[in-house]
N, C-alpha and C positions, 0 to 999 in steps of 0.2 A: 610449401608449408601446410599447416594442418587447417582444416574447412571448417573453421571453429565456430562459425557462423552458427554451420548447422548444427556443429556440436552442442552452441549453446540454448539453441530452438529447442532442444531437445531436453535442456535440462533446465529451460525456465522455471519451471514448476516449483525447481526443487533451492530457489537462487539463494536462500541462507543457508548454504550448504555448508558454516561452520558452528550450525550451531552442534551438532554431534561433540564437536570439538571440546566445546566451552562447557558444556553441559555433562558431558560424559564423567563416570569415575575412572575411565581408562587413562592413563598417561598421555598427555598429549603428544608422543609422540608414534604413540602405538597407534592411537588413530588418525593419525595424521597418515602412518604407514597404510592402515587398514584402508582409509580414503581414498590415498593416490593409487592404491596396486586393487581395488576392485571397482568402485562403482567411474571413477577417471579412467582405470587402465579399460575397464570392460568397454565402453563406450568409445573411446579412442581408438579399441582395435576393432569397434564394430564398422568404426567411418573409415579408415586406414587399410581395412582388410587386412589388416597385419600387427600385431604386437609393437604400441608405441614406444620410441626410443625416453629415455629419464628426460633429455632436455624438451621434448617433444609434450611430457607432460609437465615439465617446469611453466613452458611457454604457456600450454594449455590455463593450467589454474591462475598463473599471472593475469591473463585475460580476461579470464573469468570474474575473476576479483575485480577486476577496474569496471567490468560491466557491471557487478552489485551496486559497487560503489559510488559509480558514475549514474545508473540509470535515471531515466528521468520520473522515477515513480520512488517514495521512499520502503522500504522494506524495514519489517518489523519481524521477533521471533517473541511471542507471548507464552507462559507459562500459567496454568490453570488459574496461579494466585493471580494473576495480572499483573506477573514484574516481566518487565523487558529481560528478555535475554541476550540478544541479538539487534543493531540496528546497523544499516546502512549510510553512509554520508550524508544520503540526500532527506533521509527521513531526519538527521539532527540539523540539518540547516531548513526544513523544515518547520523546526521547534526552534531552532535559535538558539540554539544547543551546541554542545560539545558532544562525541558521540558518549565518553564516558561519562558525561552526566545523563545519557539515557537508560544507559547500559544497570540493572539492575530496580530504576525505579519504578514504580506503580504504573503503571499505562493509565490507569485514571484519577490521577493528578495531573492528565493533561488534558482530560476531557470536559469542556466547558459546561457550567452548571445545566443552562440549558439542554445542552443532549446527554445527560446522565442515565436517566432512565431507560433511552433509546439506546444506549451505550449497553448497562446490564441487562436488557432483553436480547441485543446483541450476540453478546457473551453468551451467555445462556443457549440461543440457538446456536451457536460456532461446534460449543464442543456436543452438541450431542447428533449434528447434521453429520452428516456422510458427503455432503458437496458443499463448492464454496458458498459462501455467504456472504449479500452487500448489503452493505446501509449509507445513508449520511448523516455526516455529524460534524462539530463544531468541536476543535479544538484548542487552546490555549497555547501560544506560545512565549517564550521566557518573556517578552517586554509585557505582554498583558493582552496583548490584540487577538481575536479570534481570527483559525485558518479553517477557513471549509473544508471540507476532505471527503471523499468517498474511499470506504472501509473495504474491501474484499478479502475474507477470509475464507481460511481453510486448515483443517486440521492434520496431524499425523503424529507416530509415536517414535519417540528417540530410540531405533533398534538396542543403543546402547545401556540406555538406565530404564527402556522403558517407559518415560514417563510421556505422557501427551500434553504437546506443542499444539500453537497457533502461529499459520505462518501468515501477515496481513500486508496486505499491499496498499498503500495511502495513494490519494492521487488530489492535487491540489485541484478543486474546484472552481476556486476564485472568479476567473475569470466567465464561466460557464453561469456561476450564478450572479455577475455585476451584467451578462446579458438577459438572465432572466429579468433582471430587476429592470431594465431599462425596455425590454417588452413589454413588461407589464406597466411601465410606467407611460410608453406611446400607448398603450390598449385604453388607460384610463383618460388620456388626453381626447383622445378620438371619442371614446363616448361621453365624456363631455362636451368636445364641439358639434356631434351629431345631436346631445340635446337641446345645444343651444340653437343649431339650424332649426328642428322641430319645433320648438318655442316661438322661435322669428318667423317662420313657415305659419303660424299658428296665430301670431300676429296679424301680419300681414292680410291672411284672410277674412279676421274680425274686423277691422279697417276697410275691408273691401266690401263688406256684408254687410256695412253701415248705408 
């Protein structure tokens, strides 16, 4: 079978590889064609050393797709206005979402009051950097609860229309920062019991100096 592994190491970068699709004025099936028979076929006969067979690129995108879909990070495609173009499974169950309730709305109608600011400065650095870009931020999901999230972005132009994308990769923080919290929360225990040893150490001696 085909060593899709590596094929798909190779093409992480590039994992919303349908937004060309969805965004393009080309007929979706021209670029569907144009997709499978150069940037798939090209790579597939780079790993193959040979010219892949149709089923051989059927299996390919099959797979490919389930890893967008499936990964454990959620994947976003943002358009300069900041409407979603593109999202992944995991970024709508992320939000508590359905994907097509992502699909076209504002990305920052999801972004909690509190990180708004840090949000459009964000932005702002995304499209005019030449490499990705992190931040974190505090997102809103459908029930109301905020999701921590670390942002990575990075930019690129739709060869088709032209236009310039952001491609974001969410990664759930949760858990990362309920350990921060609980370090900081033994850090502030500990220096209170070392003041209070100090205090009683501090006693003790005044009692003894009597």
């Amino acid at each position: 079978g085909v060593a899709f592994e590596s094929y798909a190491h190779s093409r992480v970068r590039g994992a919303m590889i349908d937004e060309v699709r969805r965004l393009s004025f080309l007929p979706r099936s021209a670029v569907a064609f144009n997709k499978s028979h150069s940037s798939a076929n090209q790579a597939l006969a780079s790993e193959l050393g040979r010219a892949p067979t149709q089923a051989e690129l059927a299996e390919s995108r099959d797979r490919f797709n389930y890893l967008y879909d499936y990964a454990p990070a959620g994947y976003l495609t943002v358009r300069t206005d900041g409407r979603i173009h593109e999202a992944n499974l995991r970024a709508a169950r992320m939000l508590g979402l359905a994907r097509a309730q992502l699909v076209n709305q504002n990305i920052f109608k999801f972004v909690a009051a509190e990180s708004r600011d840090r949000f459009l400065a964000h932005r702002a650095e995304v499209f005019s950097a030449t490499s990705p870009m992190t931040c974190e931020l505090s997102l809103t999901r459908a029930d109301g609860t905020l999701l921590p999230v670390q942002f990575q972005c990075c930019t690129f132009v739709n060869p088709a229309s032209g236009w310039k994308l952001c491609h974001a990769i969410l990664m759930d923080i949760t858990e990362r920062r309920e350990a921060e919290e609980r370090v900081q929360h033994s850090t502030l225990q500990l220096q209170a019991l070392s003041q209070r040893l100090v205090e009683s150490q501090e006693s003790e001696r005044r009692l003894i100096a009597r």
